[in-house]
C-alpha positions in Angstrom: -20.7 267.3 79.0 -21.7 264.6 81.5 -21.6 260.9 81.0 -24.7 258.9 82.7 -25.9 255.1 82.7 -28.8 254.8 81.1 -32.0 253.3 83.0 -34.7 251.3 82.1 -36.6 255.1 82.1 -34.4 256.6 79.6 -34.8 253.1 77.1 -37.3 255.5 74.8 -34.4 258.1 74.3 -31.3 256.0 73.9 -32.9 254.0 71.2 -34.4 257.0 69.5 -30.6 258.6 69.5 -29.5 255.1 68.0 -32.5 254.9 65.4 -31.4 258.4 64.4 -27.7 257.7 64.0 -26.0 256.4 60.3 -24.8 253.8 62.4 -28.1 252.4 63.7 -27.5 248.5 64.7 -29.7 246.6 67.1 -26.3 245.8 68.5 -26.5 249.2 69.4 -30.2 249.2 71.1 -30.9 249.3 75.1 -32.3 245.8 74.5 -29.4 244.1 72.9 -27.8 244.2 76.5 -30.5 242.2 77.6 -30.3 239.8 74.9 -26.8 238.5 75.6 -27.6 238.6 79.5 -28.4 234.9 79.5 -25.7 234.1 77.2 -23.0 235.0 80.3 -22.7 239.2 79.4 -23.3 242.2 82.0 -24.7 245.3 80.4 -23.1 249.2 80.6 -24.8 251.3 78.4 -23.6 254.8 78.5 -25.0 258.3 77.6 -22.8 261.3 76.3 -25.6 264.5 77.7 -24.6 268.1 76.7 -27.4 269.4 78.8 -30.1 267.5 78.3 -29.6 266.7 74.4 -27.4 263.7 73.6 -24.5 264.0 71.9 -23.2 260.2 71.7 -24.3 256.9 73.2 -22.2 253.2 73.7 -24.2 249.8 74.9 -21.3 248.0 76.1 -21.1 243.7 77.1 -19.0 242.6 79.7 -17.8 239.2 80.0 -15.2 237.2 82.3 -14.4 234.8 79.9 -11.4 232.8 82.4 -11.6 232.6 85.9 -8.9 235.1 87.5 -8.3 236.8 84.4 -9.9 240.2 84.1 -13.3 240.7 82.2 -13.2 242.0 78.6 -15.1 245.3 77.6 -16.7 244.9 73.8 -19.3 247.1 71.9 -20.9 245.7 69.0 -21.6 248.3 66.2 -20.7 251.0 68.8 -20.3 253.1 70.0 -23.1 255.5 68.3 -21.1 258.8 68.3 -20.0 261.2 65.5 -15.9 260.2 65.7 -15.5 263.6 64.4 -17.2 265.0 67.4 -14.1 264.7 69.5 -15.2 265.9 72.9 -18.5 263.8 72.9 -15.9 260.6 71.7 -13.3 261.5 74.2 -16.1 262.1 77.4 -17.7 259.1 76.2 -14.5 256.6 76.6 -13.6 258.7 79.6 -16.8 257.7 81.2 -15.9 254.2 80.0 -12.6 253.7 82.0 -14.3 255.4 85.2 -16.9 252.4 84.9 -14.5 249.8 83.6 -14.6 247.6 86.7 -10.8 246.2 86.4 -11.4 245.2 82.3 -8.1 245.3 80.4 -9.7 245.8 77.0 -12.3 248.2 75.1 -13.0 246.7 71.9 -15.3 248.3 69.2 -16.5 247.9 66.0 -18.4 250.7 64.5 -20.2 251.0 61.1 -17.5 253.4 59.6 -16.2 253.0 56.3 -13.1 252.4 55.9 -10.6 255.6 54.4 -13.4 258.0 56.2 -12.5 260.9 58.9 -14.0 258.5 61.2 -10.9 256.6 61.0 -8.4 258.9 62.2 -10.7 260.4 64.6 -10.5 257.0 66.5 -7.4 256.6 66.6 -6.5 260.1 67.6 -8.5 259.1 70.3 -6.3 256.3 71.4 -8.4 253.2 69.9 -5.7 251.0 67.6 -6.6 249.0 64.4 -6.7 245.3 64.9 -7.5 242.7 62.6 -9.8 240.1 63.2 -10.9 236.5 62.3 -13.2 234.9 59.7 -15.3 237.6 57.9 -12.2 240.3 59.7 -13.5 240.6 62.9 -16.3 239.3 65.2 -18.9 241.5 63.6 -18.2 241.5 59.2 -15.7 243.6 58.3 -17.0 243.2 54.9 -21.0 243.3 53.7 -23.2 243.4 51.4 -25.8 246.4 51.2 -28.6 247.3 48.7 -30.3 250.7 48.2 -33.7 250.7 48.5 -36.2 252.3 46.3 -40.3 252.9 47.5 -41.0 251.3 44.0 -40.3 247.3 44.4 -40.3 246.7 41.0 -37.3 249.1 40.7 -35.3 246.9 42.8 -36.4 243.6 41.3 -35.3 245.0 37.9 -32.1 245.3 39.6 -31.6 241.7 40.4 -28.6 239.6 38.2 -31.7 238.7 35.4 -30.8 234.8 36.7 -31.9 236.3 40.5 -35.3 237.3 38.3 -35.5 233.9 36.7 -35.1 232.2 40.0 -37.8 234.3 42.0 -40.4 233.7 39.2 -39.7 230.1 39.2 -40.3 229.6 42.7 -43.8 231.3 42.7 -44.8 229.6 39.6 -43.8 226.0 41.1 -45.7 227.4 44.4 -43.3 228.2 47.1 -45.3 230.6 49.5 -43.5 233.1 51.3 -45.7 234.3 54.6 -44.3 236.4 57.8 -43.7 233.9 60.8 -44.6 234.2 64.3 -43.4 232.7 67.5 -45.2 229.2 66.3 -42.7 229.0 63.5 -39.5 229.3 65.8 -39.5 225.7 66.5 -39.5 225.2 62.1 -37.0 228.4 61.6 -34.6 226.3 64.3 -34.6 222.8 63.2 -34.0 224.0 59.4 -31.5 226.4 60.8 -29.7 223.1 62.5 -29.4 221.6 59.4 -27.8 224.5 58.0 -25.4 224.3 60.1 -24.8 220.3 60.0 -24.4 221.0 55.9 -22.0 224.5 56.1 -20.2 222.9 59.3 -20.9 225.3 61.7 -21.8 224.9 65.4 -25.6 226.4 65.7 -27.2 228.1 68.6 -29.7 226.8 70.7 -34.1 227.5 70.2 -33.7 229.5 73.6 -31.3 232.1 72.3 -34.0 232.4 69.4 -36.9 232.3 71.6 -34.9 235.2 73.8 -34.5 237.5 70.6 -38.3 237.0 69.7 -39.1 238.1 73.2 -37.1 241.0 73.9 -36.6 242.4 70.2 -39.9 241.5 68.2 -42.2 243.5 70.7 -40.0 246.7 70.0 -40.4 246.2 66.1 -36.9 244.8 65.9 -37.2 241.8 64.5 -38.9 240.2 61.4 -39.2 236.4 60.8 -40.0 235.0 57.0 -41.0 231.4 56.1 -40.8 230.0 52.5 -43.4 226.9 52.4 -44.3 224.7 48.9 -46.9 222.1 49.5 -47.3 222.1 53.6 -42.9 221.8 54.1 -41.1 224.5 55.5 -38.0 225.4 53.0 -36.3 228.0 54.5 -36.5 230.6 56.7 -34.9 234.2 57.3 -34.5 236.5 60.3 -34.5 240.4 59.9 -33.2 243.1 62.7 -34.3 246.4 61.9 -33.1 249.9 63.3 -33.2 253.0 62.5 -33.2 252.9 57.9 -32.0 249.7 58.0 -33.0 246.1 57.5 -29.9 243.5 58.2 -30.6 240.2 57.2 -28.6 238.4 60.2 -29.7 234.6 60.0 -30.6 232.0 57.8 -31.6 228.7 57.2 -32.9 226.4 54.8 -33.6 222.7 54.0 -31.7 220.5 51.9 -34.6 219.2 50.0 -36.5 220.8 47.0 -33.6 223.1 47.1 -34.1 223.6 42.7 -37.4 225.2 44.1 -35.3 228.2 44.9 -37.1 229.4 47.9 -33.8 231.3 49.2 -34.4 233.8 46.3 -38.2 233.9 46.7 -37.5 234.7 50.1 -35.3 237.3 50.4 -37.4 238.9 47.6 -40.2 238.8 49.7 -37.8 240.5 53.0 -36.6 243.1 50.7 -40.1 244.6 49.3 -41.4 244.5 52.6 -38.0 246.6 53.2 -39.0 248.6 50.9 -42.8 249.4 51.3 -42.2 249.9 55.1 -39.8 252.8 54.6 -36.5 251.0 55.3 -33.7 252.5 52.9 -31.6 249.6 53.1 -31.3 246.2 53.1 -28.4 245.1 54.5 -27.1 240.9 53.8 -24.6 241.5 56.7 -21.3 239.3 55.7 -19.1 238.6 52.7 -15.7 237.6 51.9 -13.5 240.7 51.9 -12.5 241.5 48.3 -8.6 242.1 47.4 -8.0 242.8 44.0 -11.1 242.0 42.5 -11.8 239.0 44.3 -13.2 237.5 47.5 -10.5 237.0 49.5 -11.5 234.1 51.4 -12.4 231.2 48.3 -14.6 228.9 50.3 -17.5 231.7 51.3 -16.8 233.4 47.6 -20.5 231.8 46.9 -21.6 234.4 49.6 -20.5 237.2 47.7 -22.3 236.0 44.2 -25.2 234.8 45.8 -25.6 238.7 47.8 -24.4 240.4 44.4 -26.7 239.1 42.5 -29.6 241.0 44.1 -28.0 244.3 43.9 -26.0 245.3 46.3 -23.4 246.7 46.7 -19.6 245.8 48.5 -18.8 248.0 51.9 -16.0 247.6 53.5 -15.7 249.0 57.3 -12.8 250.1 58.8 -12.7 247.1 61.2 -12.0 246.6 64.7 -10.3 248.9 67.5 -9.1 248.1 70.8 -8.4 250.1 73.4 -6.0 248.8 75.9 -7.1 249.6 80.0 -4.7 246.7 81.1 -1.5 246.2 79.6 0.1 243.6 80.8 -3.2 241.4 80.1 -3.8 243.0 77.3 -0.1 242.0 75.7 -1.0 238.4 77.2 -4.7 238.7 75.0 -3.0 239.5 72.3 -0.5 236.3 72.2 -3.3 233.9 72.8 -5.7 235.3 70.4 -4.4 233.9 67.0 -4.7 230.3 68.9 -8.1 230.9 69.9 -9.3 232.1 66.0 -7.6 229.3 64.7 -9.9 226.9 67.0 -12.9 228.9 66.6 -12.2 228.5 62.4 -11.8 224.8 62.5 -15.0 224.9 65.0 -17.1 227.0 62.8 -15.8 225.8 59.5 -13.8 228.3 58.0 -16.0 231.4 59.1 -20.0 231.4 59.7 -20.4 234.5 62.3 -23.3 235.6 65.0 -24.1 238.9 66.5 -21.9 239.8 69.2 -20.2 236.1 68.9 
């Protein structure tokens, strides 16, 4: 097997491999590299060929993130390789260190459930369990999934009957949920700011949502809903979509007219188009983790309820791994970090995560 870096030429075929994959993620995709470009992340993105068919693919972000310390390795979601399949896992991190340009850490996060073969597999391969922050780890540990059926009304008959109550009340006190389009970023961004002035979190800026639209919305990546009564924006809801799945990844809504209950409306709205458009799940992204019955984490319990009460169901991944290249740094990393998740908790109240944060 040969490990290559994939061009701009082979974009078609690493995303198709990805698509394929049960663990699809646009964190995953050739473009996501060139999302987080502007944000202060290099790109690697790495093929695993047996011949000509691919056996395993990783899109990896490289960041400095201190002058004179070495850069940090990370793939979100990845990388997209059977664990199981141990020679395509172990060429694939093999072809890692050989382009690791002085990094002292891997660190990964795939969509494995936890207590599956995948979990030994990767740590036979040298990758070690670590836990993470808010939500356990920079990508949920912990989400929120529903099953998708062709027939809508199956799925709305499988809302909490209050979730039913709620969606009929909003279209009979005429909220209007329509699919946005780039006009409607500037809307989606200032409701999104004051969702993040109410939950205390520190929001991003309209040009990182203006560089999603343009590189992942062409490619059929990304979906943008508006809920509207009476000429007002009232919230708003962003979609990725890869492979048979629709993640629900950001949100935001106004403080006003809030007993309207456009936030239900909505995601009906994202989920039946789900549906009809062939995804097989719908996916609410993060949630408390539960222990013992409960959410562990009290103040983003509501999270849980709120996601439960359309049907889904609770996954729990097996988390993060890191694979020390450096060791000495890496031992230094590993002292600092619980200093920097502290800061980044008080900073983001308690927990509210981003893609690839």
């Amino acid at each position: 097997m040969d490990v290559v870096v994939a061009t701009p030429d082979d974009r078609e075929r690493f995303d198709a491999w990805v698509s394929a994959s049960p663990l699809a993620d646009v964190l995953q995709s050739y473009e996501w590299g060139a999302v987080k470009q502007p944000t202060g992340w290099d790109a690697l993105r790495l093929m695993v060929l047996d011949g000509e068919r691919i056996r395993g693919t990783c899109s990896i972000l490289r960041r400095r993130f201190v002058r004179g310390v070495p850069p940090l390795l990370y793939a979100p979601r990845g990388p997209v390789v059977d664990p199981t399949d141990t020679a395509a896992l172990s060429a694939l991190l093999g072809g890692m260190r050989a382009r690791a340009g002085g990094a002292f850490l891997f660190k990964c996060d795939p969509a494995i459930e936890a207590g599956s073969d995948a979990e030994p597999a990767l740590r036979a391969a040298g990758l070690r369990s670590v836990e993470g922050g808010p939500f356990g780890g920079v990508q949920p540990r912990a989400v929120m999934v529903l099953d998708l059926d062709p027939d809508a009304e199956k799925i709305f008959e499988g809302f909490h009957k209050k979730w039913r109550y709620n969606v009929r009340l909003a279209e009979r006190k005429g909220v209007v949920v329509r699919e946005g389009s780039r006009d409607d970023l500037g809307a989606f961004h200032d409701l999104y700011l004051e969702t993040a002035r109410r939950d205390g979190f520190v929001g991003r800026g309209r040009g990182y949502f203006d560089t999603l639209w343009n590189i992942l919305e062409p490619r059929g990546m990304l979906k943008l809903f508006v809920a509207e009564h009476e000429g007002a924006v009232l919230s708003g809801i962003i979609l990725f979509m890869m492979g048979e799945r629709a993640m629900y990844v950001y949100g935001a809504s106004s403080s006003e007219r809030r007993n309207l209950m456009p936030n239900h409306l909505i995601q009906w709205t994202a989920i039946r188009w789900a549906a009809t458009n062939g995804y097989r799940l719908y996916d609410f992204r993060g949630v408390s983790p539960v222990r013992d019955g409960r959410p562990a984490e009290p103040h983003i319990a509501g999270l849980n309820r709120f996601k439960e009460g359309f049907g889904a169901r609770y996954v729990e991944y097996a988390g993060e791994f890191d694979l020390p290249l450096r060791r000495a740094w890496y031992a230094a990393w590993r002292r600092a970090l619980p200093v920097a998740l502290a800061a980044r908790a008080r900073l983001r109240g308690g927990g509210a995560l981003e893609p690839a944060d």
